[in-house]
C-alpha positions in Angstrom: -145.4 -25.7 63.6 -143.1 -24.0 61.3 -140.6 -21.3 63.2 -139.2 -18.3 61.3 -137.0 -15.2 61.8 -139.6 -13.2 63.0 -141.8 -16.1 65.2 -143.6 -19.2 64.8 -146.0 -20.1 62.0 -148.8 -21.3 63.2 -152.2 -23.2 61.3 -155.0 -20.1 61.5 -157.7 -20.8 63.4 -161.4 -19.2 62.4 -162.9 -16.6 64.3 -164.5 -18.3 67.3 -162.1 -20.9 67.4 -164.3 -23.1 64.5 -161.9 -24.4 61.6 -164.9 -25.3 59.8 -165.9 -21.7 59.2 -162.4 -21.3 56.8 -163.9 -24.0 54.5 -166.9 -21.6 54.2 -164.5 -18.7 54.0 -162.7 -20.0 51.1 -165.6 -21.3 49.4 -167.5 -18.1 49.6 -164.3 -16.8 48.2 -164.5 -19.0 45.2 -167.9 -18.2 44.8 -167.2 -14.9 44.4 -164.5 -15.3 42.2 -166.6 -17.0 39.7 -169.6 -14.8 40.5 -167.1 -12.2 38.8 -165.4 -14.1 36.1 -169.4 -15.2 35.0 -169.9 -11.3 34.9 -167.4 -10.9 32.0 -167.7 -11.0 28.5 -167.6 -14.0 26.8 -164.7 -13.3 24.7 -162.9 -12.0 28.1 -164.2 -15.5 29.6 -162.0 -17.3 26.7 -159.0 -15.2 26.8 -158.4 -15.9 30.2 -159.0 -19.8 29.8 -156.6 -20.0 26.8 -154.1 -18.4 29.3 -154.6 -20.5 32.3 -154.2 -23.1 29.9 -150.8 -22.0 28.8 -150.0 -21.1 32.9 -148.9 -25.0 33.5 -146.5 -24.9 30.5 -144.7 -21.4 31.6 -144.4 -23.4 35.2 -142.6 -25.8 33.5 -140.4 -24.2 31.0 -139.3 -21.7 34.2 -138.9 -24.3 36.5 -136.8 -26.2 33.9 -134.9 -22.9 32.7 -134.0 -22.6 37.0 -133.0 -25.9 37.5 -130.4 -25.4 34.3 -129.5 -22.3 35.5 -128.5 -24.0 39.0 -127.0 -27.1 37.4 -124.4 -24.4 34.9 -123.8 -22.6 37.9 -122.5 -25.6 40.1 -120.8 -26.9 36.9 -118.9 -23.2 36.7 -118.3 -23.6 40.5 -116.5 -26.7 40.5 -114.5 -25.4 37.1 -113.5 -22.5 39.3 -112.3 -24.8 41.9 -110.8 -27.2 39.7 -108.7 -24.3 38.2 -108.0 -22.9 41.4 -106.7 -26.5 42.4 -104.4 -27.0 39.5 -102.7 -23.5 39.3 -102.0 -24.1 43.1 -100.6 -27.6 42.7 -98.3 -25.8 40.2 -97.1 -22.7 41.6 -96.4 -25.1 44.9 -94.5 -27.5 42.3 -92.3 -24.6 41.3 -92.1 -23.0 45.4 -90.9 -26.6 46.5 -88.9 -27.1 43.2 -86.6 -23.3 44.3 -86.8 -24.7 48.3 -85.0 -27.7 47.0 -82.7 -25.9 45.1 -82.0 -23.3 47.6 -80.9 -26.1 50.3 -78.4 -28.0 47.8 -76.7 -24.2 47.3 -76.7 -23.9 51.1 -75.1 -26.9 51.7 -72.5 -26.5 48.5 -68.8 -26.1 50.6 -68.2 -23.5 47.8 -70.7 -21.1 49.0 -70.1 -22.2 53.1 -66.3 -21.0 52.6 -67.5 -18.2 49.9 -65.6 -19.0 47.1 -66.7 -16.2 44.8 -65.2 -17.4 41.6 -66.6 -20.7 41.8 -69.8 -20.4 43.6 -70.1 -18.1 40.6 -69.6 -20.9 38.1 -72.6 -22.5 39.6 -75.2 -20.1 40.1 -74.7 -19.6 36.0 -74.9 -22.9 34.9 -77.8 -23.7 37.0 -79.6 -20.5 36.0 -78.9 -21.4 32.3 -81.0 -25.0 32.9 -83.8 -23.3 34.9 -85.5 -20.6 32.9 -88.1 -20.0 35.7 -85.8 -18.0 37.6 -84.9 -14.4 36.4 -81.8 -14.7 38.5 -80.1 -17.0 41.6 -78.1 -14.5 44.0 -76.2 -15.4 47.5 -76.2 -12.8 50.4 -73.8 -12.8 53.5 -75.4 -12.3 56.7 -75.3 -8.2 56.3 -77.5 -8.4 52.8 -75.4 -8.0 50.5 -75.0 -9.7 47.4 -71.3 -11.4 46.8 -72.4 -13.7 44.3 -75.3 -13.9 41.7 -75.9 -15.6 38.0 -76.5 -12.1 36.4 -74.4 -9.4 37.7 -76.1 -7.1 40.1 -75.0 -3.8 42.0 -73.6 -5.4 45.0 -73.7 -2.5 47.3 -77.0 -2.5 47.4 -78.4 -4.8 50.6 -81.5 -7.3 50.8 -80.9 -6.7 54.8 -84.6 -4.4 54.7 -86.5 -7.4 52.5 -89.2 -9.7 53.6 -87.5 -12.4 52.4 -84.1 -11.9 54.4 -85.4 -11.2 57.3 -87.8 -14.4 57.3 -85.2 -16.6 56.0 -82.9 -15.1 59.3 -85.9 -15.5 62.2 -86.8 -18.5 61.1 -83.9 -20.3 59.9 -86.9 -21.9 56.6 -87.2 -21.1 53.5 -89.1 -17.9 53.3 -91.2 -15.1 50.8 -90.7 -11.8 49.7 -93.8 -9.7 47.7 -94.0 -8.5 44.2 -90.9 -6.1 43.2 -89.2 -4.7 40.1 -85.6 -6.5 39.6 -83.2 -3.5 39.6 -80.6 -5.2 38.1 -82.9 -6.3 35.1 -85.8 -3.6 35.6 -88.5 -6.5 34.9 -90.6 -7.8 37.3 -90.4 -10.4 40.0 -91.0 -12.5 43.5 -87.7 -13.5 45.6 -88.0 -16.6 48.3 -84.8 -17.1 50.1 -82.9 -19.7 52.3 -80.5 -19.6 55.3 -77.3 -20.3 55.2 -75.8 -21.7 58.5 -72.6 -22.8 59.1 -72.3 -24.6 62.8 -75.5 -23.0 63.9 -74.4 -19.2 63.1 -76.7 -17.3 60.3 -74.2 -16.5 57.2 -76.3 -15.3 54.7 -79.2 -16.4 52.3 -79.9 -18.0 48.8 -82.3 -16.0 47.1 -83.9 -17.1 43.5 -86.1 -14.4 41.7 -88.7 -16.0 40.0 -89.3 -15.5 36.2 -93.0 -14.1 36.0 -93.4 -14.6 32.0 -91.5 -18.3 32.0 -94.4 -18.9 35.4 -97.4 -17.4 33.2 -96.2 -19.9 29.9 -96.1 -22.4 32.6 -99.5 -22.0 33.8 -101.1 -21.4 30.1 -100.9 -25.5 30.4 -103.7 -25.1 32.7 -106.0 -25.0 29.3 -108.1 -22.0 29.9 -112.0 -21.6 28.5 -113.0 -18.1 27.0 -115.0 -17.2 30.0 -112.1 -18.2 32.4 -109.4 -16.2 34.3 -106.7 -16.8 36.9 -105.0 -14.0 39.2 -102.1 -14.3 41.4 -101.8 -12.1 44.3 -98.7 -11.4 46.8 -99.4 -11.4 50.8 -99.6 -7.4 49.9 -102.7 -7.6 47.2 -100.2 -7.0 44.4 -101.1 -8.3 41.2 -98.4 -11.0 40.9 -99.5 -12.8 37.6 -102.7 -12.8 35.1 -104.2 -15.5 32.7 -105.5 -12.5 30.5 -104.5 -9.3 29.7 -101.4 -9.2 32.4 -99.7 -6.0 30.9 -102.6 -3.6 32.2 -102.5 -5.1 35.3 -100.0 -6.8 36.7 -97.9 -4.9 40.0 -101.4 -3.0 40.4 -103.4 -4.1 43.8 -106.5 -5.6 43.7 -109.5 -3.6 45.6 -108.3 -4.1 49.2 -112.0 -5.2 50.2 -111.3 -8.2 48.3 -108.6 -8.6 49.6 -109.6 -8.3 52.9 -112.0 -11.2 52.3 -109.6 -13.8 51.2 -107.5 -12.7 53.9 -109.8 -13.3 56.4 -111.6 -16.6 54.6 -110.8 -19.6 55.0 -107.8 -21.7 52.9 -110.1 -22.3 50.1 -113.5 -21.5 49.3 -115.7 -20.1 46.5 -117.8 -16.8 46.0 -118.9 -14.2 43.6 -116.8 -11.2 42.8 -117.8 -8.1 41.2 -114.8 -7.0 39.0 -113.6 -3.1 38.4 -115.4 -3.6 34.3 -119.1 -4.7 36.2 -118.6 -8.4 35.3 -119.5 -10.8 38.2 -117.3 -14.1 38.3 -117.5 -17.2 40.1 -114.7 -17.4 41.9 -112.6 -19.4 43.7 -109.7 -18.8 45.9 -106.6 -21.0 47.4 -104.4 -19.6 50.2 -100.4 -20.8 49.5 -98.3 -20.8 52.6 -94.9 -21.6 53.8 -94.0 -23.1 57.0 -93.3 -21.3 60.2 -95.2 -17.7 58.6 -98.2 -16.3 59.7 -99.8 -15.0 56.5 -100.2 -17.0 53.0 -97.2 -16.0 50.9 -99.3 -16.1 47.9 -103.3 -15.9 46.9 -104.1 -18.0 43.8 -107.4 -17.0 42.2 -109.7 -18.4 39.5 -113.0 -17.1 38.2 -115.7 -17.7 35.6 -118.0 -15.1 34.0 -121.3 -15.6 35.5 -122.8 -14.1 32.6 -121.2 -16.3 30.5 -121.7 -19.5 32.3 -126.0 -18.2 32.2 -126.0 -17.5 28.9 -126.7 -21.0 27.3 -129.4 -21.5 29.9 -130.8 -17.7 29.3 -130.8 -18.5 25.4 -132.7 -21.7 25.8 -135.2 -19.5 27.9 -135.6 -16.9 26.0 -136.1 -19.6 23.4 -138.6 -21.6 24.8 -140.6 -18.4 26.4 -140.6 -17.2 22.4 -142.1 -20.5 21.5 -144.7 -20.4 24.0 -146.0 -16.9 23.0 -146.3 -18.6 19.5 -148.5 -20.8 21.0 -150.2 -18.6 23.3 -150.9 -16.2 20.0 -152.0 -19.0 18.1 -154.2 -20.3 20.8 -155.6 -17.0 21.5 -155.9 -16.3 17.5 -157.6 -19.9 17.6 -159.7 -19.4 20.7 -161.1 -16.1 19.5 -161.9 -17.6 16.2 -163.7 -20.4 17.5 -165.8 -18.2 20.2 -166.4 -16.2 17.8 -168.4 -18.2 15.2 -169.5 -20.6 17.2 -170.5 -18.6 20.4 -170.1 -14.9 20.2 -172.1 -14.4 16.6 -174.8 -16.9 17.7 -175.3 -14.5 20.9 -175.3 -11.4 18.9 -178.2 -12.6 16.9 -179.7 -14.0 19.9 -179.7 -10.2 21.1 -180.2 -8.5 18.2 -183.5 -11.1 18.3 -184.7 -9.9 21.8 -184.2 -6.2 20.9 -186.5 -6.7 17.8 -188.4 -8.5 19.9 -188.6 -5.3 22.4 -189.1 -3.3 20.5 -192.2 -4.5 19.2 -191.5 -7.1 15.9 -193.0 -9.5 17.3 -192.5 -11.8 13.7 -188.5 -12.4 14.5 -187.5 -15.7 14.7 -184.2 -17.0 15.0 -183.7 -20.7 15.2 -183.4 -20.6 11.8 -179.9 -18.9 12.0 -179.4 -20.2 15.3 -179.1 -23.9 15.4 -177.3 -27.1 17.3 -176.0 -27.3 21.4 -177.4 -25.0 23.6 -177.5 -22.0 22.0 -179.9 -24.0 19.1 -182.0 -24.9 21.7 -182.1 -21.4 23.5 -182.7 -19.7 20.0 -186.0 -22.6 19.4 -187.2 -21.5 22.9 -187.1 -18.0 21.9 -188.9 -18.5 19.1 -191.8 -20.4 20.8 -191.8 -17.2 23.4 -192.2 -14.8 20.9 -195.1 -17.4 18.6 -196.3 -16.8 22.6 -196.0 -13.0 22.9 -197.0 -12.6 19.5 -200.5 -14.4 19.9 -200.8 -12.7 23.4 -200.3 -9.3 21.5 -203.2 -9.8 19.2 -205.2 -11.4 21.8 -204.6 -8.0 23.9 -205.4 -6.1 20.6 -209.0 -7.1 20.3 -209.6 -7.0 24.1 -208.3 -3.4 23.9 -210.4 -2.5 20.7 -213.1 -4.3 22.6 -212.7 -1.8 25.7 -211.9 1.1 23.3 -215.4 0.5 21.8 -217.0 0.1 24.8 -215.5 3.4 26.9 -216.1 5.4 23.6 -220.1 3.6 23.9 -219.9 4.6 27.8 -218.5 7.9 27.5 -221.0 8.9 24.9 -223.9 7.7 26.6 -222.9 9.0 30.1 -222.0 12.6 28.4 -225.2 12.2 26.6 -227.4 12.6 29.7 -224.5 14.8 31.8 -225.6 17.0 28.9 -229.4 17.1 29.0 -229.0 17.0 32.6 -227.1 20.3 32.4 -229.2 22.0 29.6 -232.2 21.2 31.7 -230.7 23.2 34.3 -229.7 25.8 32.4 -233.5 26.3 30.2 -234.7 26.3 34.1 -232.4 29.2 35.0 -233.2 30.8 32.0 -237.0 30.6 32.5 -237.8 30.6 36.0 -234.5 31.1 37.8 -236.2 34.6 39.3 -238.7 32.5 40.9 -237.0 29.9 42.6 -236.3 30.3 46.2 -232.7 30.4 47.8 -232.8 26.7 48.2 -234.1 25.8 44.5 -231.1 28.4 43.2 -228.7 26.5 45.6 -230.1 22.7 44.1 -229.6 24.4 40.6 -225.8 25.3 41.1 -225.4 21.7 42.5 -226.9 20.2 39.7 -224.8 22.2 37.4 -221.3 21.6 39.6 -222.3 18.1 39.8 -222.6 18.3 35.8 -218.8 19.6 34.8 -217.4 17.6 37.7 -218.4 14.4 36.5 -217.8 15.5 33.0 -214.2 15.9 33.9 -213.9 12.8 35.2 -215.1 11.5 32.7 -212.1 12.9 30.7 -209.6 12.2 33.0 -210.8 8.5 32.9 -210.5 8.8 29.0 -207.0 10.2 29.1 -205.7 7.6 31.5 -207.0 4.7 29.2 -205.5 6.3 26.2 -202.2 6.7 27.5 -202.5 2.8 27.8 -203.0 2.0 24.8 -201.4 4.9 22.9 -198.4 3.5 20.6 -195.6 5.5 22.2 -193.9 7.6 19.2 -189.9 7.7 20.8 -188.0 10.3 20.1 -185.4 12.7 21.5 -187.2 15.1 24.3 -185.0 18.2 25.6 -187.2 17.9 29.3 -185.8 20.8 30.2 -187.0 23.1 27.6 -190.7 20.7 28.5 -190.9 21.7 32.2 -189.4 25.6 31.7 -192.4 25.8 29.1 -194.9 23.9 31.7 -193.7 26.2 34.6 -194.2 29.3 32.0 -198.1 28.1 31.8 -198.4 27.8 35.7 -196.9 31.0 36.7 -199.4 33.0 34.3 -201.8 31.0 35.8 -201.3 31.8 39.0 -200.7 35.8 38.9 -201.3 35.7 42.2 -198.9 34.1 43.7 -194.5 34.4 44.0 -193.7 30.8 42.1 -189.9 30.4 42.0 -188.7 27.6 39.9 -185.5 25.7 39.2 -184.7 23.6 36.4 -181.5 22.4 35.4 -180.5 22.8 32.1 -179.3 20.0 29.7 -181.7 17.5 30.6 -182.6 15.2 28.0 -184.1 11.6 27.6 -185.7 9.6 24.9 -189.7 8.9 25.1 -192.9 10.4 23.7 -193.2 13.8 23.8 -196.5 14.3 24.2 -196.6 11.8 27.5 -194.0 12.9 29.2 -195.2 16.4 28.7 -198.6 15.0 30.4 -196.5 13.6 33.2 -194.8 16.5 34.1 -197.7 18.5 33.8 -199.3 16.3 36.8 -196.0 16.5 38.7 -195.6 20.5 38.3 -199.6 21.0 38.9 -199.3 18.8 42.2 -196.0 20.9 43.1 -197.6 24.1 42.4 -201.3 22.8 43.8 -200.0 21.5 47.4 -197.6 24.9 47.8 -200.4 26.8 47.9 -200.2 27.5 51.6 -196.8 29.2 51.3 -195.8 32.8 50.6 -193.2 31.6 48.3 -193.5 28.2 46.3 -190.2 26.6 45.9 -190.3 24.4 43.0 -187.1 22.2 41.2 -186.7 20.0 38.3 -183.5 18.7 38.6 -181.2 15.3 36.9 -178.5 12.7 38.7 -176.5 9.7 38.5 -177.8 6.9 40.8 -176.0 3.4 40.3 -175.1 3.8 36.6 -178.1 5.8 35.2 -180.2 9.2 35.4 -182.5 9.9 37.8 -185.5 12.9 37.8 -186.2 14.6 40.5 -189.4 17.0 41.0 -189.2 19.0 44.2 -191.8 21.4 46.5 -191.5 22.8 49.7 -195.4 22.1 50.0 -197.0 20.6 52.5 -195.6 16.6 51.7 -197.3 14.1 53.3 -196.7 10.9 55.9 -193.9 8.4 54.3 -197.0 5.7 56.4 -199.1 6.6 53.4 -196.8 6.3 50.2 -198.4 3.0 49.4 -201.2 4.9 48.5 -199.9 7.8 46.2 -200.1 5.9 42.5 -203.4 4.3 43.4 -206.5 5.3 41.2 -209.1 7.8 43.4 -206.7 7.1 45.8 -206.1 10.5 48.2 -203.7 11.1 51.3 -205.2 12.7 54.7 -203.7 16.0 53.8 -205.0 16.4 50.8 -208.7 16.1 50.6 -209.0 19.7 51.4 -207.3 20.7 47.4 -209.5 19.9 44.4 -208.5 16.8 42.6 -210.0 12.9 41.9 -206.8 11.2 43.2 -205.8 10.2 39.3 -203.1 12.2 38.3 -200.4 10.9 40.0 -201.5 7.2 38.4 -201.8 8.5 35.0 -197.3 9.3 35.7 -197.1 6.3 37.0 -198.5 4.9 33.6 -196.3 6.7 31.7 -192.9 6.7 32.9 -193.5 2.5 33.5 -194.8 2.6 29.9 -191.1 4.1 28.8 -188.9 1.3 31.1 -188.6 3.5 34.0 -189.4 3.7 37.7 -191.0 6.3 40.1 -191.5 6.8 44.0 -191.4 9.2 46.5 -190.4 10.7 49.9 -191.4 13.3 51.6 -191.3 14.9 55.4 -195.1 16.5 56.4 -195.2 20.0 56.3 -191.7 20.2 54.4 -192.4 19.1 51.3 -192.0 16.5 48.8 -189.6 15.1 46.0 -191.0 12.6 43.4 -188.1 10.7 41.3 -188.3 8.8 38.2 -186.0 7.5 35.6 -186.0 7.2 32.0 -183.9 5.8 29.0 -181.1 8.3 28.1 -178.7 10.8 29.3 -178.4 14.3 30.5 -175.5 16.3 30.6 
């Protein structure tokens, strides 16, 4: 169990408490995931293997680039620290080098009996051998100066200084803060020592150190480019810089930083964001003196983060250029390849079966097509369509076959329909006056009997030419077809309030002269089986279902039960409701015929005594 911030971690358990079922989970989610990428285009397909393939090599290269990055940045860290270390160890060198001094002066019997003239004497020559100190001064217990190596205004005290008043509570050697010398108007940092004479507080040495002599003492410290030191009082007063000291020495530094060192521990190592935006590696070292409460002196040392990075970032940025080289060139490679060998061999393998749909049935492809898979996909096509193509003919006879014998059938069966009829009509004609009301009612049977099997004759003709008819395609505007159609029915039917709808723009590709015969059927039915109503409500109207157009004709006639939809394409096929309207039950199999003859599908629903709505599709648009 793995605890966090927020909890405990814990392994998931399945719904039901089954582990098992996450195995089936997550391989129904890989299943799915390839489902999809098997869904994509083969030249998709390749692009995204030729960058899982490169996936690894990016892992490594940023994985490497981090691990450099980390290994520069521990390397600036202990730089930082080292050069924090050494400017310490010196600027302690040069504290304890002015406490030692300080106590020899103390001790001097010149300075204990305050022998101006030569205490004098010594304060100069010791201040001509040490150039660190701007200048070496001796106070009496009151803070004020009776003896220095430069002259100085010696009414002025030191009684208010941090320095003097340390040195006197203490009885150590003790600090002052950053100050401009009067006496020489340059800048400067005084420590001073007690002077006691037989336990009574006389006065202080005081040395004022030399901030230009410290810096050219501290440029031994060998700085890099990227590398800076600061030197800060107890106050946050810029004491000394590596870099650029004019501009900034005697200014404080932002007192949240120093705030944090003040509060940090003796030594330790962060990032700081500088007043110019550059973040540094720092590290700082607290200097104090013994027997006061804050450092007397903040030594700090940074290194340009950006700086320290950049090596690391250019070998990167290198190696991430070198990679897309590759990538490009893989992907330039990997497209090339697909492309001849599997994309071009696919197209003709398409362009094949379209030929082949559309009705050449002498394409062949294994010729063009050849070797692995694809060679033997492209032999088995061409087997299928040696297949199809001797199925075709085979189909062609049998059809000229049936087309002989229907044309044979239909002749012969019109042939006596017609003496049939003109026998009834000569025995109208001659003794029609002398038949009795049941001869004249046998005579108008025989002759309704007569056209209504010579229309079904027709209708039986019609449905096997549409069969066979070689379907011209072309461009049909079905809107323009059915506002024609429902032109013909409504002076037809003068008789009756026919309102129709038809939406404009719909258009499709097909043979005219069939589809104009399907919607014929559909309209007549609509128009037929609203015959009941004062007002027949009649639409022709065009959607999008799942990706492609779909027809709708709609009545508000008398529909019929959904129970019985099985039955609505079948030939002499007729519902419950609607034996009592003329028909033979063929029509609505003749637009079946045709609209599964262009690619497309039809069906039905419908509510009894509400209406009905027959969809179908068809190749093309509408707008």
């Amino acid at each position: 169990m793995l605890t966090a911030a927020c909890g405990c971690f814990r392994e998931p358990v399945a719904p039901g408490g089954d582990p098992g079922a996450w195995s089936i989970a997550l391989s129904g989610g890989w299943c799915l995931v390839f489902s999809r990428f098997s869904n994509w285009s083969i030249r998709t397909q390749l692009i995204v293997l030729a960058v899982l393939l490169t996936f690894p090599a990016l892992v490594i290269i940023v994985y490497s680039a981090q691990n450099e990055r980390a290994d520069d940045y521990r390397r600036a860290v202990v730089e930082s620290q080292r050069l924090a270390d050494n400017l310490a160890a010196q600027q302690e060198a040069l504290t304890s080098e002015a406490r030692m001094l300080c106590t020899l002066l103390a001790g001097l019997p010149e300075i204990k009996s305050r022998d101006v003239e030569k205490t004098q004497s010594i304060l100069v020559d010791i201040h001509r051998q040490s150039p660190q100190y701007i200048n070496i001064l001796v106070a009496d217990a009151e803070g004020y100066v009776w003896a220095s190596a430069i002259p100085v205004n010696r009414s002025l005290s030191t009684i208010d200084r941090r320095y003097f008043q340390g040195a006197k509570q203490t009885g150590r050697f003790s600090s002052g803060e950053f100050v401009i010398s009067k006496s020489l108007n340059k800048p400067t940092i005084h420590m001073a020592y007690p002077v006691v004479d037989q336990d009574r507080f006389n006065g202080v040495i005081i040395v004022g150190f030399d901030l230009d002599v410290m810096r050219t003492t501290f440029e031994h410290a060998q700085l890099s480019e990227d590398a800076n030191y600061v030197l800060v009082d107890h106050q946050g007063v810029i004491i000394n810089r590596g870099k650029d000291p004019a501009n900034l020495i005697g200014k404080p530094i932002p007192a949240d930083s120093l705030k944090y060192m003040e509060g940090g521990q003796d030594r330790e190592t962060f990032e700081f964001l500088r007043r110019d935006g550059d973040v540094r590696i720092t590290t700082y070292r607290k200097l104090w003196l013994p027997g006061e409460t804050s450092p007397y002196m903040y030594v700090r040392a940074g290194i340009s983060k950006k700086d320290v990075l950049a090596k690391s970032n250019r070998a990167l940025l290198a190696n991430l250029s070198l990679l897309l080289l590759f990538v490009l060139l893989s992907f330039a490679t990997v497209l090339c390849i697909g492309k001849r060998s599997i994309v071009d061999r696919i197209a003709l393998l398409r362009q094949a079966s379209q030929r082949l749909a559309g009705g050449d049935l002498d394409v062949r492809v294994s010729t063009r097509v050849s070797g692995g898979e694809l060679g033997s996909f492209a032999e088995t096509f061409d087997a299928m369509a040696h297949q199809i193509s001797a199925r075709e003919e085979s189909l062609r006879e049998a059809n000229r076959e049936l087309e002989a014998f229907s044309y044979t059938l239909s002749h012969d069966l019109r042939s006596y329909l017609a003496r049939i009829s003109l026998a009834g009509d000569s025995l109208q004609e001659y003794d029609g006056e002398q038949l009795s009301q049941g001869g004249q009612y046998c005579l108008r049977t025989i002759a309704a009997t007569c056209q209504g099997m010579d229309e079904l004759i027709g209708t039986m003709l019609t449905l096997a030419h549409i069969s066979r008819q070689e379907l011209q395609i072309e461009d049909v505007d079905l809107s323009a077809l059915a506002s024609r159609i429902s032109g013909e029915l409504t002076l037809a039917n003068p008789e009756r309030i026919l309102s129709f709808d038809i939406a404009p723009g719909m258009r499709a590709r097909g043979d005219a002269h069939l589809l104009q015969v399907a919607l014929e059927n559909l309209l007549g039915n609509a128009c037929k089986y609203t015959r009941s109503r004062a007002e027949a409500r009649i639409s022709v109207r065009a959607a999008r279902q799942d990706g492609r157009p779909v027809y709708a004709v709609a009545d508000n006639g008398i529909g019929f039960d959904m129970e019985e939809k099985e039955l609505l394409f079948r030939s002499f096929q007729r519902l419950s409701n609607a034996r009592e309207f003329p028909g033979f039950g063929i029509g609505l199999t003749t637009v079946q015929r045709i609209i599964q003859r262009h690619g497309g599908e039809i069906w039905a629903e419908a509510v009894p005594g509400e209406g009905a709505t027959f969809y179908f599709t068809l190749p093309g648009e509408y707008s």
